[in-house]
C-alpha positions in Angstrom: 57.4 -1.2 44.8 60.4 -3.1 43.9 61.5 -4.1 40.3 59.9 -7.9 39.6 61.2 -9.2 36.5 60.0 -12.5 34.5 61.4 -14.0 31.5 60.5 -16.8 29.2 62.0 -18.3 25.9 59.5 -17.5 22.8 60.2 -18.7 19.3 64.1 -19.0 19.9 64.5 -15.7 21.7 64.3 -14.4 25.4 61.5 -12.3 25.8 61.6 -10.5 29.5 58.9 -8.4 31.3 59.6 -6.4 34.6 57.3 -3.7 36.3 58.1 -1.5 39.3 61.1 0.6 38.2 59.7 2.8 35.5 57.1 5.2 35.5 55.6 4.2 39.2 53.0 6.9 39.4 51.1 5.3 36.4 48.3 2.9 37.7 50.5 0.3 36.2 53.4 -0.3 33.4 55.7 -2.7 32.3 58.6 -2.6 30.7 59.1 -5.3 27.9 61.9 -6.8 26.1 62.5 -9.1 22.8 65.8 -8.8 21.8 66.8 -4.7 21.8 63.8 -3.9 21.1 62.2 -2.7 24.3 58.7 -0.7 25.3 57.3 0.9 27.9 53.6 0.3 28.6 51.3 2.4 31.1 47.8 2.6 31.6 46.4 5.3 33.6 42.6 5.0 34.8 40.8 8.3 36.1 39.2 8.4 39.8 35.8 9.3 39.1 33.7 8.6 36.4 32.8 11.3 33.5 29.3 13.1 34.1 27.3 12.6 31.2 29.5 10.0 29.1 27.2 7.6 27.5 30.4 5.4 25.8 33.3 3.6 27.2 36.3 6.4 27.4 39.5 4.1 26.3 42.1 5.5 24.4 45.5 3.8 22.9 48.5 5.5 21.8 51.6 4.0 20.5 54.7 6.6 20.9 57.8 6.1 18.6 60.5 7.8 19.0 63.4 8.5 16.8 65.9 7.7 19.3 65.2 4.2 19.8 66.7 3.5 16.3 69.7 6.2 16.7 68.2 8.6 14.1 67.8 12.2 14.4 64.7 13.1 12.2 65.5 14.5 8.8 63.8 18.5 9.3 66.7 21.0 9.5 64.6 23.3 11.2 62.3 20.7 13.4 63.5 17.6 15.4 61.4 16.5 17.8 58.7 14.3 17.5 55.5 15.7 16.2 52.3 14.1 14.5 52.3 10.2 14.5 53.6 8.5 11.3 50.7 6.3 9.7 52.8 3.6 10.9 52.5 4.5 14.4 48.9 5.1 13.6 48.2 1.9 12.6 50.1 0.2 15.4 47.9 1.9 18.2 45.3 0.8 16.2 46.0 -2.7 16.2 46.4 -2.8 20.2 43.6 -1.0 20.3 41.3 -3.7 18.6 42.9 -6.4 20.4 42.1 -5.0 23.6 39.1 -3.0 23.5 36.3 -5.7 23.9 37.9 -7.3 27.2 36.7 -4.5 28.8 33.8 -3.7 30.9 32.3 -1.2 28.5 29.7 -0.3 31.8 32.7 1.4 33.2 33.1 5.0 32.5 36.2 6.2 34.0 38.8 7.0 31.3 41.0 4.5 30.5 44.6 5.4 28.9 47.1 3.2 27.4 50.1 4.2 25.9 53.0 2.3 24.5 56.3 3.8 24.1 58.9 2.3 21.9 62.5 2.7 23.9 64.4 0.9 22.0 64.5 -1.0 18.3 66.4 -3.3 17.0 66.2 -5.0 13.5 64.8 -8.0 13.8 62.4 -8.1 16.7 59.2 -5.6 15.4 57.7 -3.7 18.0 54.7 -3.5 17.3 54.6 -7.0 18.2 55.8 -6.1 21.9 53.8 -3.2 22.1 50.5 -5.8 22.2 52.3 -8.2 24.3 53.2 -4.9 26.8 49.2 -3.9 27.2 48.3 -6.8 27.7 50.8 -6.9 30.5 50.4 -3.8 32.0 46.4 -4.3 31.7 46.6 -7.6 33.5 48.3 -6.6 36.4 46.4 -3.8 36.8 43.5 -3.3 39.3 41.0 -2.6 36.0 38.1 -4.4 34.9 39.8 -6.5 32.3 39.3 -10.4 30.9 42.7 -10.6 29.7 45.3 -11.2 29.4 45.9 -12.2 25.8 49.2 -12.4 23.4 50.0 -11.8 20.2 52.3 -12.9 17.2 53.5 -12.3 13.9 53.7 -15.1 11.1 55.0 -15.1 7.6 55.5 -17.6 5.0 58.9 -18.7 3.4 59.2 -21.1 0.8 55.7 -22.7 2.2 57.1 -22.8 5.7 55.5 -21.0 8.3 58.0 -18.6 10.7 56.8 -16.9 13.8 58.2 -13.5 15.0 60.1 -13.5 11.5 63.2 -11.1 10.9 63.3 -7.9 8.6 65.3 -10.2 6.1 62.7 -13.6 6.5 59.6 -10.0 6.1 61.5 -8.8 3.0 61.1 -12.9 1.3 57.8 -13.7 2.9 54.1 -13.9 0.9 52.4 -13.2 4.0 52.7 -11.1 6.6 49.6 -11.8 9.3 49.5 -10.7 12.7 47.3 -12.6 15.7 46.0 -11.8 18.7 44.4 -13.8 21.5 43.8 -16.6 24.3 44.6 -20.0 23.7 41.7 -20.9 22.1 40.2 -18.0 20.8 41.5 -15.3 18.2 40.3 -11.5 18.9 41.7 -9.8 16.5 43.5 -10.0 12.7 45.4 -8.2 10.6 47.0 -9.2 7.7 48.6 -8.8 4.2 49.2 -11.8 1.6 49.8 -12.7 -2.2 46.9 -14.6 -2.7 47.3 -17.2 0.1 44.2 -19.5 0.1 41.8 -20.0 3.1 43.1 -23.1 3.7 46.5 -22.1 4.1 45.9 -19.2 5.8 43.6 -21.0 8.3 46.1 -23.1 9.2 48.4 -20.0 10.2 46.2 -18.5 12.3 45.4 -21.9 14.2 49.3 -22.6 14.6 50.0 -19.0 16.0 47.7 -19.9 18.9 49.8 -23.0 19.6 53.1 -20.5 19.4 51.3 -17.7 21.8 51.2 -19.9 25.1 54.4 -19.5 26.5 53.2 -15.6 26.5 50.0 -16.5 28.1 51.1 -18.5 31.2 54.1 -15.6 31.5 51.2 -13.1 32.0 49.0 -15.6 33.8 52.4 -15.6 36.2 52.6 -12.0 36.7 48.7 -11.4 37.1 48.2 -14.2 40.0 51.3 -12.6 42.1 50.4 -9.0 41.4 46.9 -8.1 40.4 45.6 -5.8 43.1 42.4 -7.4 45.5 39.1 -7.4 42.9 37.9 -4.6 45.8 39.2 -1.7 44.2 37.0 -2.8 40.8 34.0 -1.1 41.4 35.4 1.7 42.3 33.4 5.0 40.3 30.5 2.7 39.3 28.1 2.4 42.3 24.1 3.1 41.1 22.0 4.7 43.5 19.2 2.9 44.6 16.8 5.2 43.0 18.4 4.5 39.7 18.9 0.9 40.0 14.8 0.7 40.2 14.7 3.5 36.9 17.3 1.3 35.2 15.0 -2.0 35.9 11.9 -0.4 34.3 13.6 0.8 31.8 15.3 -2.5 31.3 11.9 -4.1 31.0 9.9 -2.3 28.7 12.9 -2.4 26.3 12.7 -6.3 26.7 8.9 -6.1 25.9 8.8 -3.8 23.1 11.7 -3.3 20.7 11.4 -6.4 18.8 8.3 -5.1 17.6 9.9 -1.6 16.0 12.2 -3.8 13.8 10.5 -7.0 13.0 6.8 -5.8 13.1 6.8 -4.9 9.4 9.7 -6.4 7.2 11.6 -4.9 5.3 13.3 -2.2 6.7 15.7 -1.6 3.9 17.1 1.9 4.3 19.4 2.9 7.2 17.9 6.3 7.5 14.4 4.4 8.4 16.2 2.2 10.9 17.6 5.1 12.7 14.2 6.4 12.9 12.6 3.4 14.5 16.0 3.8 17.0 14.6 7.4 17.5 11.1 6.2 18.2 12.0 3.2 20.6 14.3 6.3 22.4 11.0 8.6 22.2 8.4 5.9 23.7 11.1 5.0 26.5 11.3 8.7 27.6 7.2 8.6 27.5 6.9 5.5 29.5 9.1 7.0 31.8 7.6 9.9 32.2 4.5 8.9 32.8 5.8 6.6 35.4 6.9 9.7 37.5 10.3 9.7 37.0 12.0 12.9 36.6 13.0 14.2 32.9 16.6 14.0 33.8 17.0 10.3 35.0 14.5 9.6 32.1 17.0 11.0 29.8 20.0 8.8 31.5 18.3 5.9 31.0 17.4 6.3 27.3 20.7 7.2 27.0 22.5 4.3 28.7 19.8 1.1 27.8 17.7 2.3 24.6 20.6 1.6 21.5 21.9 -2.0 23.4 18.5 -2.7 23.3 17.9 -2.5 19.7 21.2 -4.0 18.4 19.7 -6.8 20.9 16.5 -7.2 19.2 18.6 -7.6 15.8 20.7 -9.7 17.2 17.5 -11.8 18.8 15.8 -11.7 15.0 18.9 -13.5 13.7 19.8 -16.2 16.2 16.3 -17.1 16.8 14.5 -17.0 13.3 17.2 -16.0 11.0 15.8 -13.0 10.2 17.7 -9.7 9.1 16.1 -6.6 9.8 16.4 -5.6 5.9 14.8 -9.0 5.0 17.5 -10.4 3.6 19.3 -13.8 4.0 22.3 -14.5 6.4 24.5 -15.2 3.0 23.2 -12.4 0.8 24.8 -9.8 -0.2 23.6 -6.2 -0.8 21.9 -4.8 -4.5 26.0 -4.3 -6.3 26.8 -1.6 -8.7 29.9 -1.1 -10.4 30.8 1.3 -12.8 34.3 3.0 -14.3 34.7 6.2 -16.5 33.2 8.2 -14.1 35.0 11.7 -14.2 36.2 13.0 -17.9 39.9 14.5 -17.1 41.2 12.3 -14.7 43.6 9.5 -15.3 41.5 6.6 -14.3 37.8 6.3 -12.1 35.9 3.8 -10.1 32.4 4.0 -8.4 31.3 1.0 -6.3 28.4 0.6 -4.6 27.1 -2.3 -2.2 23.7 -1.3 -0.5 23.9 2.4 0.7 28.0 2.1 1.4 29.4 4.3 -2.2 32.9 5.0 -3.2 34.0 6.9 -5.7 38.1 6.3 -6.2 39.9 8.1 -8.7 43.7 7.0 -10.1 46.6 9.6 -10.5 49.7 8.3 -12.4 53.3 10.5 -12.1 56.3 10.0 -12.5 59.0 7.8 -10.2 60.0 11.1 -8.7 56.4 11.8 -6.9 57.2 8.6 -5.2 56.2 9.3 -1.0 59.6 9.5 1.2 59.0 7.9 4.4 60.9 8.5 7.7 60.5 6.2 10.6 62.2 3.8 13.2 63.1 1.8 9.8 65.0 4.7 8.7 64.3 6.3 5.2 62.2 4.5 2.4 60.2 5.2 -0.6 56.8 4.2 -1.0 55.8 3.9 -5.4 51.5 3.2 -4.2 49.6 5.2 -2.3 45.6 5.1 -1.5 44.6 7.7 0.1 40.9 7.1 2.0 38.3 9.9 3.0 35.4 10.0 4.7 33.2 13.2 5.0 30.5 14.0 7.5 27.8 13.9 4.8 28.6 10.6 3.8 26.4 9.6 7.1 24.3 12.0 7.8 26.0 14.2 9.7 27.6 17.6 10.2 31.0 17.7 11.6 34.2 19.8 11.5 36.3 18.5 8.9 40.0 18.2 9.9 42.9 16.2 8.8 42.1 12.1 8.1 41.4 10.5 11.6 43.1 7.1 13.0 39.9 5.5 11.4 40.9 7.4 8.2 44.3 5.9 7.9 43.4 2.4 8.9 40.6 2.0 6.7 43.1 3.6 3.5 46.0 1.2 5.0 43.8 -1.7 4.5 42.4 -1.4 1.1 45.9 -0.3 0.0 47.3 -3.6 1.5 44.6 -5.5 -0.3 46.1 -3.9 -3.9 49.9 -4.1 -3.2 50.2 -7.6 -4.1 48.3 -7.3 -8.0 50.4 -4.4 -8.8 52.7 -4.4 -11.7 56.6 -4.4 -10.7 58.4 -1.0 -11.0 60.5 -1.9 -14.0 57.1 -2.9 -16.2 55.4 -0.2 -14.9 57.4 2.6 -14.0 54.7 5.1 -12.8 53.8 6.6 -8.9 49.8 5.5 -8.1 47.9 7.2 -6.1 44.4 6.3 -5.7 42.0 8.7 -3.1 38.9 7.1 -2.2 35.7 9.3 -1.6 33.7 8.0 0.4 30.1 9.3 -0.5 28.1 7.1 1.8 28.6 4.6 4.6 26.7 1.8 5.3 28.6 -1.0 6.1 32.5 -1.8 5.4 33.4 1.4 3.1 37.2 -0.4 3.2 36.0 -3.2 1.3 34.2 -0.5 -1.3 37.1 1.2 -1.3 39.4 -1.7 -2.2 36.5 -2.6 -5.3 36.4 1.2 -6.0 40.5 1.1 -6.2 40.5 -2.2 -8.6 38.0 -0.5 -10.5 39.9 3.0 -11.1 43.4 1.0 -11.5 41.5 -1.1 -14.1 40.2 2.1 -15.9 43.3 4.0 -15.8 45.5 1.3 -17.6 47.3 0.1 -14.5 48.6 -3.6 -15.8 47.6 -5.0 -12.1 47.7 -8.7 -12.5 44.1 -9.8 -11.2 41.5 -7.9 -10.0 40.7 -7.7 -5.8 37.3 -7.5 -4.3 36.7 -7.3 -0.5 33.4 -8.3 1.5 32.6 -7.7 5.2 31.5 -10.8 7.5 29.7 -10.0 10.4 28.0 -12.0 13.4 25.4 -12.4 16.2 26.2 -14.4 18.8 25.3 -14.7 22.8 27.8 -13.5 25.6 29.5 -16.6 26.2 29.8 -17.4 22.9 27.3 -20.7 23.0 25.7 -20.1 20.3 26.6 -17.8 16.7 25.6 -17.4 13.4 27.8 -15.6 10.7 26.4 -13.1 8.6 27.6 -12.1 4.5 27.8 -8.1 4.1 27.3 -6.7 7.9 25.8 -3.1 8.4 24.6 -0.6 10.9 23.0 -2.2 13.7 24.1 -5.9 13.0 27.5 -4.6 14.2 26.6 -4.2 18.1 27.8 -6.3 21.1 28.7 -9.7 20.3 29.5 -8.9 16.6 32.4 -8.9 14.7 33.9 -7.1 11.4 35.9 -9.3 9.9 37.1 -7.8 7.0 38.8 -10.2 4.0 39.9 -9.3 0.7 41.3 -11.4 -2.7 41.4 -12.4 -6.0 39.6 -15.1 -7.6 42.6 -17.4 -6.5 43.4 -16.6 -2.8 43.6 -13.8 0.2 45.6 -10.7 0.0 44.4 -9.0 3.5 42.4 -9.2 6.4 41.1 -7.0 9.2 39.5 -8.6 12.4 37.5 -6.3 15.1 35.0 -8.2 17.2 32.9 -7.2 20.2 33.5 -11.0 22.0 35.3 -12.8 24.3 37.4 -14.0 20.8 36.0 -16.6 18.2 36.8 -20.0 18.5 38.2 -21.5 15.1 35.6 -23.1 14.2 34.1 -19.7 13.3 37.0 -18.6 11.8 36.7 -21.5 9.5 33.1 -20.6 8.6 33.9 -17.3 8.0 37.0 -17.4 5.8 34.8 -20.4 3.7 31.6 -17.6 3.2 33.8 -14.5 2.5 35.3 -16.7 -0.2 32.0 -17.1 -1.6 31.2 -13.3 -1.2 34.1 -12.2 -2.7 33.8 -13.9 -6.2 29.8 -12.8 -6.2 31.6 -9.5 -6.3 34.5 -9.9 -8.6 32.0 -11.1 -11.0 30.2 -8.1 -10.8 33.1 -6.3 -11.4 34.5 -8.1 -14.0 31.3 -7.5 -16.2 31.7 -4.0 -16.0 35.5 -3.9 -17.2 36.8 -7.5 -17.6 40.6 -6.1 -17.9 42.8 -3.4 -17.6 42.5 -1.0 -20.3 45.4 -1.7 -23.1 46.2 2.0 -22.8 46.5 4.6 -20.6 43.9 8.1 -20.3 45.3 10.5 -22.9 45.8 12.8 -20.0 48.2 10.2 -18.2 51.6 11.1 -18.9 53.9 8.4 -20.7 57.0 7.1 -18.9 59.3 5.3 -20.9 61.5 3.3 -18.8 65.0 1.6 -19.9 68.0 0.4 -18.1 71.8 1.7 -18.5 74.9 0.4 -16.7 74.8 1.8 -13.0 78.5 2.8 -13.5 77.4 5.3 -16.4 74.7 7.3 -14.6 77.4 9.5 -14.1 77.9 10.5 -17.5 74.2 11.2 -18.1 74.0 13.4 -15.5 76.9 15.1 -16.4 78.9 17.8 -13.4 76.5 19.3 -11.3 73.7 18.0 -13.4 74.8 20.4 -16.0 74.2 17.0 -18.9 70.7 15.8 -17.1 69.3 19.4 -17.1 70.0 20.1 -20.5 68.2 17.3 -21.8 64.8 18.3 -19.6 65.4 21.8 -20.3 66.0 21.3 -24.1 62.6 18.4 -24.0 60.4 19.9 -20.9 60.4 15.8 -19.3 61.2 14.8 -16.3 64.1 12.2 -15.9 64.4 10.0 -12.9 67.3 7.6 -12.7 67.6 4.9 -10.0 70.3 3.3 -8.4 70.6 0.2 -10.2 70.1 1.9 -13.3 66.6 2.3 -14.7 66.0 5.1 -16.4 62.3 6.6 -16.3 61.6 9.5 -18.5 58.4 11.1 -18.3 56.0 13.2 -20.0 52.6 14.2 -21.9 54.0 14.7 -24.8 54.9 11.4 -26.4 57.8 12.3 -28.7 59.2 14.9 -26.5 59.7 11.6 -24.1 61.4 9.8 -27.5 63.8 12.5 -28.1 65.1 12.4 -24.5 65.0 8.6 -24.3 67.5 8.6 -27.6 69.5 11.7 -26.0 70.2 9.4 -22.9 71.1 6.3 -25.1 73.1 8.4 -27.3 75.0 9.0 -24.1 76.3 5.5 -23.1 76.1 4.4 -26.6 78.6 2.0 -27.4 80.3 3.4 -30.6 81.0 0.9 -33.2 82.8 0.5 -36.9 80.8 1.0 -39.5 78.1 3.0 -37.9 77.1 6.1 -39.8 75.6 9.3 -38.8 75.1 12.8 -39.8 77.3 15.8 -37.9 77.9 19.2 -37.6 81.5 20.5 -37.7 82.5 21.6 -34.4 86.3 22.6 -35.3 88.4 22.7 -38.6 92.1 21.8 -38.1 94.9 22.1 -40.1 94.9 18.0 -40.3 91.0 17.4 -40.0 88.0 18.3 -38.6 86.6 17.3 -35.2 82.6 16.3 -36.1 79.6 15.9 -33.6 78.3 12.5 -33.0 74.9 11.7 -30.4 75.2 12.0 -27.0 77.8 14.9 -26.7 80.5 12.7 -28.3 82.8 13.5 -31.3 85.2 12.2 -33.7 87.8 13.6 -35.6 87.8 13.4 -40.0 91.6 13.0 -41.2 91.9 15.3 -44.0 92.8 12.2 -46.0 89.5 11.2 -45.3 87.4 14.0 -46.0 86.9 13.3 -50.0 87.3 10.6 -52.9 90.7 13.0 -53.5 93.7 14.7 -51.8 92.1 17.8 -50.3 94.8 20.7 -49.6 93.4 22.5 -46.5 90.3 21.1 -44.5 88.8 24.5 -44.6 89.0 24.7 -48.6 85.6 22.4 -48.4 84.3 22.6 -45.1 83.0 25.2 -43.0 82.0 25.6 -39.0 78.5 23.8 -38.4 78.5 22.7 -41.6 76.5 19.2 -41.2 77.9 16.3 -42.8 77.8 12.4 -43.3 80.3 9.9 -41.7 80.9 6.5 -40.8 83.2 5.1 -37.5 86.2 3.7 -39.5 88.0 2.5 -36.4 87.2 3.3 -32.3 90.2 3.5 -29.9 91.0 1.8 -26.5 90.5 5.0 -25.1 87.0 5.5 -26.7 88.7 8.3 -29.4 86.7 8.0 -32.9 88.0 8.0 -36.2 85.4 9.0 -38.6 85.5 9.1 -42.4 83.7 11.1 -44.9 84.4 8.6 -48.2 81.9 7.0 -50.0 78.7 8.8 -48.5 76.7 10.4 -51.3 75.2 13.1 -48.7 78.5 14.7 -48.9 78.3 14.8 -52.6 77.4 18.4 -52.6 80.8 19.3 -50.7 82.8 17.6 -53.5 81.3 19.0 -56.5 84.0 20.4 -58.8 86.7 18.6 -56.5 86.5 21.1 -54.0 89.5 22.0 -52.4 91.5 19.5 -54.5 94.7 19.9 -53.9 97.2 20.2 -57.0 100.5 18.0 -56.7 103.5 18.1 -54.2 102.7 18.9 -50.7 103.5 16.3 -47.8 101.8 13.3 -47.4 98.6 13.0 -45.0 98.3 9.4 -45.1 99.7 7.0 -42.3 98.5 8.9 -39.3 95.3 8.6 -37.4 95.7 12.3 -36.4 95.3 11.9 -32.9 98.1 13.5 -32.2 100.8 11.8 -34.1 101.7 14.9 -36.6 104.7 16.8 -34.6 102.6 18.9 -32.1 100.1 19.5 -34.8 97.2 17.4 -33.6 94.2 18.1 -30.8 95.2 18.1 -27.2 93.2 15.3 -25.8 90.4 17.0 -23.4 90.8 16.6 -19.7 88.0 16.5 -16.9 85.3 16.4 -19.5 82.3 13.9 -19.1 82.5 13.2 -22.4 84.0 10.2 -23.7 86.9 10.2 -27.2 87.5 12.9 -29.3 89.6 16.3 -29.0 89.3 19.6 -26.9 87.5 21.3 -29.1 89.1 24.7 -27.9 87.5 27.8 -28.3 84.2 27.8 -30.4 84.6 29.9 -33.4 
């Protein structure tokens, strides 16, 4: 096939799409272009369909790779590309939801799509192609898809709205949202804000679909000129007769009898009992069957392939047709809530939330700025200061499973409720600590992202963490009919309310506006209308919440767990870190060796010094200030004699500094010989008489009773005659007889102090 290429203008940039160069044996792929940035979508579907497969085999996989932004990965001993970054987790994700429900979920041939990032650049984010790519490749391709759709990114600077914005327009925004669908219709939602309200964030979504149309009709180009004949469709998916006529009776005693197994005897308020009246509508299909003379094996396939539709039908029927839930509540009502804090006794902070059967128990860690998480990706290297980490074990439903490493769902669910936090957090510089939060998830029921985003305010709250307002999260769902005619929104979705033609539309805030969303739905997209509806109800839900919350700890704890460690956190001049740490270190390390803290010391100057041990932290907080302190006249402190001269002595002063004693300052009289009254280590009083250009001290040790002890009997008085000492600062100025100034020391004033005697 030769190269076709098309190209239109999109929010002030050319975006370009070509197919038939690259990768030709895949079923299709694209190769797409927004500024550098540049991916390569394929999608591969298999011949035949999978024996046995009673779910629709898609997977999505988004591919970066380091050479796209010039970087060789930071390993010495590996450099290839191994195990995704969360980022590229969370991008496949993404696609994935947009994508998923346009296909025709009958179909069981796999289905793989996988998006390769080429090339990067800095200002066109390609995660943002990536979508745009699939739904490309997928349109032109000869599967059963009801695309295409587009997607966009919009953020929010100084209360105007920017589409596609640049790494510098991200870095200023308050909101960072990402949409994807038709002209009409939104299919899925992700995003991240500081408490943007519904209003305003409704209005973004409903002017991205305005911006996505030039994408559209691109795509709507390419798919009328290539899209293989609609023969090829069916391919893999032809019934038998004999199993079109099991698949009808089947068909028709599920339409007969399952209303009855969920609406017979309301309420059914425990997940474990709806599952078994799944289990018995399977059991008295199978019967039927059998007793109709059809074979145990086809008996099986058809339980298998109609009998859990048909109940997430029947909910769906109960709700549209008589408002009825199958757990007897209303459409608006939220679950029984429980919230509690204090949980577990040595941990720095706890949270357990419970909403109906979903529980999660999130616990706070606090360290120091040195645990902060380095990241490496096509952005190069960061830091990341928050970090919540989400589990979810087998047991938590039921189940028994192999327990590996956290799954896409894993890190999707974790990046969401840690989204919904980020913006309530305290800044670094008032609250110097690393926070991780891991949220347990102990049972599932329903949305255990928005409990663990309640479960993290709650363990933040507990721990001390200064966050500015407290988040709560609630999951809407929906029944509607396949062409979307008619819909009714539902408060706090679970289990089998979440079934074809639903939606989880996850939204999380404050009292005062939206910090994140999460959009899957199992429709052609939701008109925005809906949206509307829904953003209005979760609003609702969310403060039922917050006020549950609230009673149980109305405000972060005024101090943190006695177990936490204490940071104390100060800034210096950037151009003096060097003195603190000292050659190779050597000044840094003696402080935490001489304390046991740990010091960390940024690049703008911010020192954080941390530790359990309160005045351990003190004493190396004053050991750093005594470092840079700025020395002044009139200042007095207590020394120990470092080295005795014939004019003086050199005297310690904070901070590995010293200043030198002229010998006509080291009493109310004439003293002879410094070392008639003073001896090495000796610790004495003094006060700054005068400090230098060059930082060198002169010190004197008149008039300070503390020294009164040294001067008893005029000590070292010297009798008549001798040369005069006065006049001289003794830096030097005696003939060859003063201190030779020190050289390639760290330390600022003073004298080589020679060897130590």
């Amino acid at each position: 096939m030769a190269e076709k290429k098309y190209s239109c203008e999109w929010v002030g940039r050319q975006l370009s799409i070509s197919t038939g160069k690259l990768a030709q044996q895949a079923t299709a792929s694209v190769t797409v272009r927004y500024g550098d940035t540049v991916i390569l979508a394929t999608v591969v579907q298999s011949k035949e369909a999978r024996e046995g497969m009673n779910f629709f085999p898609l997977t999505v996989g988004y591919e970066e790779k380091f050479y796209a932004a010039g970087i060789i990965k930071g390993s010495r001993w590996i450099k290839r590309e191994g195990r995704p970054s969360d980022g590229a987790v969370l991008a496949g994700r993404m696609v994935d939801r947009a994508i998923r429900p346009l296909f025709n979920e009958k179909d069981r041939r796999e289905i793989q799509v996988i998006m390769t990032v080429l090339s990067v650049d800095e200002d066109n984010d390609p995660e943002i192609v990536s979508l745009i790519a699939a739904s490309a490749v997928l349109a032109i391709s000869n599967i059963d898809w009801k695309g295409p759709i587009a997607g966009i990114k919009v953020g929010r600077v100084e209360n105007k709205l920017v589409f596609n914005p640049t790494r510098e327009q991200e870095e200023i925004s308050d909101l960072d949202l990402t949409v994807a669908g038709f002209k009409d219709r939104i299919i899925m939602l992700e995003s991240g804000a500081n408490e943007i309200s519904e209003e305003d964030m409704f209005k973004a979504m409903d002017d991205s679909l305005k911006q996505m149309k030039p994408i559209l009709t691109l795509i709507e180009q390419m798919q009328k000129e290539l899209k293989p004949t609609v023969a090829a469709l069916a391919q893999g998916n032809e019934l038998s007769e004999e199993e079109k006529a099991v698949f009808a009776k089947a068909q028709s005693w599920l339409k007969e009898n399952t209303d009855k197994y969920f609406f017979g005897k309301l309420p059914i308020e425990l997940k474990a009992e709806r599952k078994a009246q799944v289990l018995n509508v399977k059991n008295e299909l199978k019967k039927y069957l059998l007793g109709e003379s059809i074979e145990e094996a086809m008996a099986k396939k058809a339980v298998s392939e109609f009998a859990e539709a048909a109940c997430e039908e029947a909910v769906t029927r109960g709700i549209l047709e008589r408002d009825q839930r199958v757990d007897g509540r209303k459409l608006d009502e939220i679950r029984p809530l429980l919230a509690e804090v204090a949980i577990l006794p040595r941990t720095h902070g706890s949270g357990l939330f419970m909403r109906g059967e979903t529980q999660v128990l999130s616990i706070v860690t606090l360290g120091s700025p040195g645990d902060e998480q380095m990241l490496e990706d096509l952005d190069g290297k960061s830091t990341k200061r928050y970090m919540h980490h989400y589990n979810f074990p087998p047991y938590s439903v039921g189940e028994v499973k192999q327990m590996f490493g956290p799954s896409r769902r894993d890190i999707g669910h974790g990046a969401l409720a840690e989204k919904a936090i980020k913006p309530v957090l305290p800044k670094e510089e008032d609250f110097p600590y690393t926070v991780r939060v891991v949220s347990e998830v102990l049972g599932s029921n329903g949305s255990s992202s928005m409990g663990a985003t309640c479960g993290s305010t709650l363990s933040l709250m507990d721990a001390g963490v200064p966050i500015k307002k407290p988040v709560a999260g609630i999951a809407m769902g929906l029944a509607s009919t396949p062409d979307m005619k008619q819909w009714k929104i539902l408060t706090d979705l679970q289990d089998l309310e979440d079934g074809a033609g639903g939606m989880d539309f996850k939204v999380t805030g404050t009292a005062d506006g939206i910090t994140a969303i999460q959009l899957d739905t199992k429709t052609i997209g939701l008109s925005m209308d809906l949206v509307k509806g829904t953003l209005l109800r979760a609003k609702t839900a969310r403060a039922e919440i917050l006020a549950v919350m609230t009673k149980t700890i109305p405000q972060p704890r005024p101090e943190l767990s006695q177990y936490a460690p204490r940071i104390l956190a100060f800034k210096i001049d950037p151009e003096r870190i060097g003195e603190v740490i000292g050659p190779g270190g050597k000044v840094i390390n003696g402080i935490i060796k001489e304390t046991g803290v740990t010091i960390d010391i940024s690049d703008d100057g911010l020192v954080s010094i941390c530790s359990l041990d309160a005045e351990a932290s003190e004493k190396a907080a004053q050991m750093v200030k005594d470092i840079i302190r700025e020395f002044k006249a009139g200042e007095e402190f207590v020394g120990k004699v470092m080295r005795i001269m014939d004019f003086g002595v050199i005297v310690s002063l904070p901070g590995n500094n010293d200043g030198m004693v002229h010998v006509s300052e080291m009493a109310p009289y004439r003293v002879g010989q410094p070392g008639d009254i003073l001896n090495m280590n000796d610790e004495v009083a003094v006060r700054i008489k005068e400090v230098e250009e060059k930082g060198r001290i002169s010190l004197t040790m008149k008039g300070l009773p503390q020294n009164q002890k040294y001067w008893e009997g005029e000590k070292g008085k010297e009798e008549g005659g001798g040369f005069s000492r006065g006049g001289g600062s003794g830096f030097g100025d005696r003939g060859g007889r003063g201190g030779r100034p020190r050289q390639n020391d760290n330390r600022r004033g003073g004298f080589d102090r020679g060897p130590r005697r």
